[in-house]
VEXZA-615101 format. One record per residue (C-alpha): residue number from 1; residue in one letter; x, y, z. Coordinates in nm, 4 decimals, padded with zeros to 6 digits. Layout:
BEGIN
R    nr   rest          x          y          z
R   NUM      A          X          Y          Z
...
***
This chain:
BEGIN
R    nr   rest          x          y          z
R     1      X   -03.2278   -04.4061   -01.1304
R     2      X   -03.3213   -04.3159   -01.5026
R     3      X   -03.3887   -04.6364   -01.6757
R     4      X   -03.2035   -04.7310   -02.0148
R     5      X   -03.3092   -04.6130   -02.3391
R     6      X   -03.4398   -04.9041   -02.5995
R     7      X   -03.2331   -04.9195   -02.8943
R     8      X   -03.4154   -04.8137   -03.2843
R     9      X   -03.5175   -05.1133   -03.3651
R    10      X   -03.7636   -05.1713   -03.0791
R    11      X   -03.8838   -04.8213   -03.0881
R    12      X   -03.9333   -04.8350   -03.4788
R    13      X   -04.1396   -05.1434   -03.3956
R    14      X   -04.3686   -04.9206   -03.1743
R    15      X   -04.3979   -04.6684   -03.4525
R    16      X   -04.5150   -04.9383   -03.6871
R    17      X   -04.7406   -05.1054   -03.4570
R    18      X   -04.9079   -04.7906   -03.3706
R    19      X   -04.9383   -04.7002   -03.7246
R    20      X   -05.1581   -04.9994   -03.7878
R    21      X   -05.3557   -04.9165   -03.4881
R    22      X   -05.2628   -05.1271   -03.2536
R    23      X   -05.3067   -04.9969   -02.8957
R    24      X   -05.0462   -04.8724   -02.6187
R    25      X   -05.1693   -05.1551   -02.4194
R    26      X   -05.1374   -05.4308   -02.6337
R    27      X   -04.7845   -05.2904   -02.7744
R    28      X   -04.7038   -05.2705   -02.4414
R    29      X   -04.7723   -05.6102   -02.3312
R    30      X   -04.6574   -05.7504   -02.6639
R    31      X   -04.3109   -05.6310   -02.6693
R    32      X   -04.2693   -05.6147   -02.2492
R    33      X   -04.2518   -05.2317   -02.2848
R    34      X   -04.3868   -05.0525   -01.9835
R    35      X   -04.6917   -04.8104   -02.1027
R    36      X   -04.5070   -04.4876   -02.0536
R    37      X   -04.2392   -04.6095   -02.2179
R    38      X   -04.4402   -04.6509   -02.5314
R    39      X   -04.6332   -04.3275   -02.5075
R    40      X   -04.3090   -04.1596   -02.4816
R    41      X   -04.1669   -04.2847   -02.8004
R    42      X   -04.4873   -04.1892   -03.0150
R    43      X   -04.5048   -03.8651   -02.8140
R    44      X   -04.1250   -03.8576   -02.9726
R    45      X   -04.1845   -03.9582   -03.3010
R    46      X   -04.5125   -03.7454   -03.3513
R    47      X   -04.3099   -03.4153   -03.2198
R    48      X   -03.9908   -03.4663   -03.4534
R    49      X   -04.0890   -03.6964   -03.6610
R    50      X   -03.7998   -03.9714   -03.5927
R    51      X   -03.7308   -04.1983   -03.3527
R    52      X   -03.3518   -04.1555   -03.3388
R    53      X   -03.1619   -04.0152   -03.0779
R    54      X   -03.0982   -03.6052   -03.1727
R    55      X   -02.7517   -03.4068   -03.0221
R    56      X   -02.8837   -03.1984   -02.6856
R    57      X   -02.8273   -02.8293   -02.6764
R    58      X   -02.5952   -02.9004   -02.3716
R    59      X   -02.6619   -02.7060   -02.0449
R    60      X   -02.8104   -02.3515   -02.0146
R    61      X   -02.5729   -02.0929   -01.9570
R    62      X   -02.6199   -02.0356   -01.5487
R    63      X   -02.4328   -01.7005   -01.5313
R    64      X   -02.4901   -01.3883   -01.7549
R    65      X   -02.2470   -01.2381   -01.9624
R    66      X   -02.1748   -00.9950   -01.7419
R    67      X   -02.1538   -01.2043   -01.4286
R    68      X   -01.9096   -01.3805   -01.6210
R    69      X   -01.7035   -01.0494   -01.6572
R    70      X   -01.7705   -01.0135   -01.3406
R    71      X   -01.6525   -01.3171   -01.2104
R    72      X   -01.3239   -01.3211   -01.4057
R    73      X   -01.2054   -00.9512   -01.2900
R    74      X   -01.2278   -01.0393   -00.9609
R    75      X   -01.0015   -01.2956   -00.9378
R    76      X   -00.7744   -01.1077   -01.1215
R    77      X   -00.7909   -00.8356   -00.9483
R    78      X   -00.7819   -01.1038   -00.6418
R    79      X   -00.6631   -01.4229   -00.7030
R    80      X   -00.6647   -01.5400   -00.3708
R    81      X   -01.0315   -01.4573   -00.3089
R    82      X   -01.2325   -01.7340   -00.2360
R    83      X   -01.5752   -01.9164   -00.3568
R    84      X   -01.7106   -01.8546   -00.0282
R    85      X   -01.6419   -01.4965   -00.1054
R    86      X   -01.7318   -01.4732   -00.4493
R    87      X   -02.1107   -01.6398   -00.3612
R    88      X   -02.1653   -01.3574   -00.1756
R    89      X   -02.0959   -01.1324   -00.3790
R    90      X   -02.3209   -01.2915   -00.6757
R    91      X   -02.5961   -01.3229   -00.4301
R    92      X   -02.5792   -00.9139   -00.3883
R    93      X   -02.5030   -00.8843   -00.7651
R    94      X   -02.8595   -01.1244   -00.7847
R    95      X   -02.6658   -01.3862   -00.9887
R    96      X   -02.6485   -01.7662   -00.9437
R    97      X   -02.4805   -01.8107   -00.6490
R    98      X   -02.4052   -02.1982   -00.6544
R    99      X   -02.0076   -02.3144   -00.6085
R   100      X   -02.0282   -02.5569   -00.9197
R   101      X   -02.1756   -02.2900   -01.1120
R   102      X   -01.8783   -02.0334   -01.0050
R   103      X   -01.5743   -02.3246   -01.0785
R   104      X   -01.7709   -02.4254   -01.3614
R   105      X   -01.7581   -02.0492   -01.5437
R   106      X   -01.4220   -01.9950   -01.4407
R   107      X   -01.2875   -02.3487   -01.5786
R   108      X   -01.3940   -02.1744   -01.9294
R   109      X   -01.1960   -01.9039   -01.8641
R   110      X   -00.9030   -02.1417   -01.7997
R   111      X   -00.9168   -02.0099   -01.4423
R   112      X   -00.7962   -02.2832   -01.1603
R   113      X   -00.7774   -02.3158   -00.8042
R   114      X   -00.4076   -02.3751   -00.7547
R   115      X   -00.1770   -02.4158   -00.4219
R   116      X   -00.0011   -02.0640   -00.3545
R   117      X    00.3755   -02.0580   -00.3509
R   118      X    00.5148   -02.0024   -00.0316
R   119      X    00.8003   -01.8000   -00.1444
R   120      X    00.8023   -01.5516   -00.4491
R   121      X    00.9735   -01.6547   -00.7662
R   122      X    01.2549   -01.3965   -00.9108
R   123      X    01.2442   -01.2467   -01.1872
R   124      X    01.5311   -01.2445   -01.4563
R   125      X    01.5823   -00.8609   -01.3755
R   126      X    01.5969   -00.9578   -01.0146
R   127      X    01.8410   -01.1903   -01.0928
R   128      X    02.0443   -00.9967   -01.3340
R   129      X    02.0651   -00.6997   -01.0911
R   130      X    02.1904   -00.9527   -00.7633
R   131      X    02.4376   -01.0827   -01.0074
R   132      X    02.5543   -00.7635   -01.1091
R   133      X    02.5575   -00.6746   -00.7334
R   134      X    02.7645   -00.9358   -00.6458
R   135      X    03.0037   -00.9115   -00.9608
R   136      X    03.0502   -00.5954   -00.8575
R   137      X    03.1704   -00.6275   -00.5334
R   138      X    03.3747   -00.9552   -00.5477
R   139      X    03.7014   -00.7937   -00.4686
R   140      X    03.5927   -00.6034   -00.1650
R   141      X    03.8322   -00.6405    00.0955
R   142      X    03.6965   -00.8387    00.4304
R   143      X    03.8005   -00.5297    00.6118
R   144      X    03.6051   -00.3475    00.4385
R   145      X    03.2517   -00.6012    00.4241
R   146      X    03.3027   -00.5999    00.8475
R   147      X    03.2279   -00.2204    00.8138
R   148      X    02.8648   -00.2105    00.6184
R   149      X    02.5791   -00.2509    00.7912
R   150      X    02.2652   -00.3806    00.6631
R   151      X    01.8581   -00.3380    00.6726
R   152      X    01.5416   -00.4114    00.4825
R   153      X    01.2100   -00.4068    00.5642
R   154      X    00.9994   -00.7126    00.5831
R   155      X    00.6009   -00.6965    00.5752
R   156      X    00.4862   -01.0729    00.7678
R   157      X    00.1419   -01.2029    00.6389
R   158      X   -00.0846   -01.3520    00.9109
R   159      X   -00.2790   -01.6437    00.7854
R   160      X   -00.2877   -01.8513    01.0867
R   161      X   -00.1565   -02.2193    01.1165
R   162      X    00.0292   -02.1852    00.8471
R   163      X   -00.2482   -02.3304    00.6297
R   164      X   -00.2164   -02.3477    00.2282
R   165      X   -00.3486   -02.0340    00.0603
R   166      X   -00.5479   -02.0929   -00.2873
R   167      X   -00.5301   -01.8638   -00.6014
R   168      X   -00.7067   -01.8372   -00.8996
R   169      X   -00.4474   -01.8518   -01.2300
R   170      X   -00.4394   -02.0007   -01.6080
R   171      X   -00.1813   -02.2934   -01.6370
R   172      X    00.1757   -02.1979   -01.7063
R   173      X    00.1155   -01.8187   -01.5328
R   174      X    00.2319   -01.7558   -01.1702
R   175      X    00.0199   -01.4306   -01.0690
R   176      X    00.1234   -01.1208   -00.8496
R   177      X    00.0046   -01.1543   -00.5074
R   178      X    00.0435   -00.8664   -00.2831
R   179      X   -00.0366   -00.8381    00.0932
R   180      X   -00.3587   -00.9529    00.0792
R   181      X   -00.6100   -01.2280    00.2884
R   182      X   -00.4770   -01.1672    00.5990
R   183      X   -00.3434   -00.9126    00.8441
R   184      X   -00.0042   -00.8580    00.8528
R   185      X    00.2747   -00.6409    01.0918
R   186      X    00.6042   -00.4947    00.9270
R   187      X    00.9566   -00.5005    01.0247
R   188      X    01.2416   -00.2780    01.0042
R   189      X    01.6332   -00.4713    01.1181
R   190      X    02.0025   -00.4413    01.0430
R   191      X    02.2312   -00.6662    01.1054
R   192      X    02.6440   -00.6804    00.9797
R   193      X    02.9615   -00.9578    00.9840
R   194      X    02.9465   -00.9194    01.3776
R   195      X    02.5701   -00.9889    01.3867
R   196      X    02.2168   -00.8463    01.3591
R   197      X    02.0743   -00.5751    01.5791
R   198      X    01.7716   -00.4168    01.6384
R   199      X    01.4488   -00.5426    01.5017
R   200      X    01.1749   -00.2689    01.4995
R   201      X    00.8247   -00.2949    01.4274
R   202      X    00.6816   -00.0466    01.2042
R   203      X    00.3121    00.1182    01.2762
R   204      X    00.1554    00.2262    00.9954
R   205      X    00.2774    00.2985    00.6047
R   206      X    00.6469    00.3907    00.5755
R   207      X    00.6714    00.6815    00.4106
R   208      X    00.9885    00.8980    00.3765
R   209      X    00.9514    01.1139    00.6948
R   210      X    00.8598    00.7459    00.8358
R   211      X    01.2139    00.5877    00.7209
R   212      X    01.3925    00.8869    00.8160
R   213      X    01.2448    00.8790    01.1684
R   214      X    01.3849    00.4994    01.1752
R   215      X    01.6890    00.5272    01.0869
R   216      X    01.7606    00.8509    01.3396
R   217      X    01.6157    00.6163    01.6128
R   218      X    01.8298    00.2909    01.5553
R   219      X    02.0750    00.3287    01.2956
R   220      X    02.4087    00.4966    01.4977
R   221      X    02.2936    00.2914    01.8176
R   222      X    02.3060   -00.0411    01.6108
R   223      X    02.6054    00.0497    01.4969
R   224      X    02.7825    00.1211    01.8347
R   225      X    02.6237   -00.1788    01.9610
R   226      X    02.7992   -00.4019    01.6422
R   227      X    03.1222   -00.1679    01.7197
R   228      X    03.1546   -00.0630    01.3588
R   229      X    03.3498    00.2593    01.4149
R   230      X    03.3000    00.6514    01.3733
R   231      X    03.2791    00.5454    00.9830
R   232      X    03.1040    00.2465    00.8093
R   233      X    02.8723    00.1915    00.5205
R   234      X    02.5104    00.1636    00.5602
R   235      X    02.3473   -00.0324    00.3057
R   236      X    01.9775   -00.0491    00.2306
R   237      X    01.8355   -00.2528   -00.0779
R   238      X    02.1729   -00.2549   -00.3020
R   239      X    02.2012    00.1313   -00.2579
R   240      X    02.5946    00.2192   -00.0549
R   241      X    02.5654    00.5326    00.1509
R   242      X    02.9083    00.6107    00.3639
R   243      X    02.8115    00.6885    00.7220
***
């Protein structure tokens, strides 16, 4: 444990006392200063000529600039990667790769490790546009809402035991996090007043050739199934097509 430094007044008294001449063991015995101790504060006084107690530089920067830059555009780019993750990649990059050295550069960024949302926030156009919607269609006939069927397309994220994700943001900002740290399947489903249907699972990236291949597959049998008629309204994401 570093010991406690003496106040100015005893160390001016060592000053003085080895100005006259006296010796480090006598000063040391005389004022019940171990003998480092005293050496030390001469060393001190000799090298900056005072015996007061001068501001530090603070701590040497541990990351370079450009690991800094580094560091930042990656979790921006990524705000759910983790320390773990970005040691590694220091180590290849030949940076310091210590945690406290990582959370301590991105704390000056005003970059903290915060608790993921489980569910994404709407935005005001979001919520403009499902008002709007719903406006819109207040005065529909319940006739005419037992004849549309509906589907979306869900993407499921994988993260196992439902643990709590981490991201990277400044306070007060909610980033953008897409599909990312975990794998995921995809989901294609319809459902209408008399129930939902078929759920599909989707391979690969849904394209338009993809959609259209879904849709030829499942969309008249779900309808059947639901007993919607020869005509109904399909309805995907808002958009009313008469089928």
């Amino acid at each position: 444990m570093r010991s406690k430094e003496l106040s100015i007044e005893p160390q001016d008294r060592i000053v003085s006392r080895h100005r006259s001449g006296e010796g480090y063991q006598k000063m040391s015995a005389a004022l019940k200063v171990p003998k480092n101790t005293v050496a030390t504060i001469i060393l001190k006084w000799k090298t900056l000529g005072t015996t007061k107690t001068l501001p530090r530089d603070g701590c040497t920067a541990k990351l370079s600039n450009q690991g800094r830059r580094s560091l930042v555009w990656e979790v921006t780019k990524n705000p759910m990667v983790t320390r773990t993750e970005l040691q590694q990649s220091f180590v290849e990059m030949g940076e310091p790769s210590r945690r406290t050295f990582i959370s301590a550069a991105l704390h000056q960024s005003r970059l903290y490790g915060r608790v993921n949302r489980w569910k994404p926030l709407l935005s005001k156009r979001h919520m403009t546009a499902c008002l709007e919607f719903a406006t819109r269609h207040l005065k529909d006939s319940q006739t005419m809402r037992n004849k549309i069927l509906w589907s979306d397309e869900a993407k499921i994220e994988l993260f196992g035991l439902n643990a709590k994700r981490h991201i990277w943001r400044k306070p007060g900002t909610i980033p953008t996090v897409k599909h990312g740290g975990g794998s995921s399947i995809m989901f294609w489903g319809c459902f209408s007043a008399a129930g939902t249907r078929r759920l599909v699972r989707i391979e690969g990236k849904v394209n338009r050739a993809k959609y259209r291949e879904i849709l030829d597959e499942n969309l008249l049998h779900s309808a059947q199934d639901l007993r919607l008629g020869r005509r109904f309204t399909f309805q995907q994401e808002r958009v009313l097509r008469i089928v």
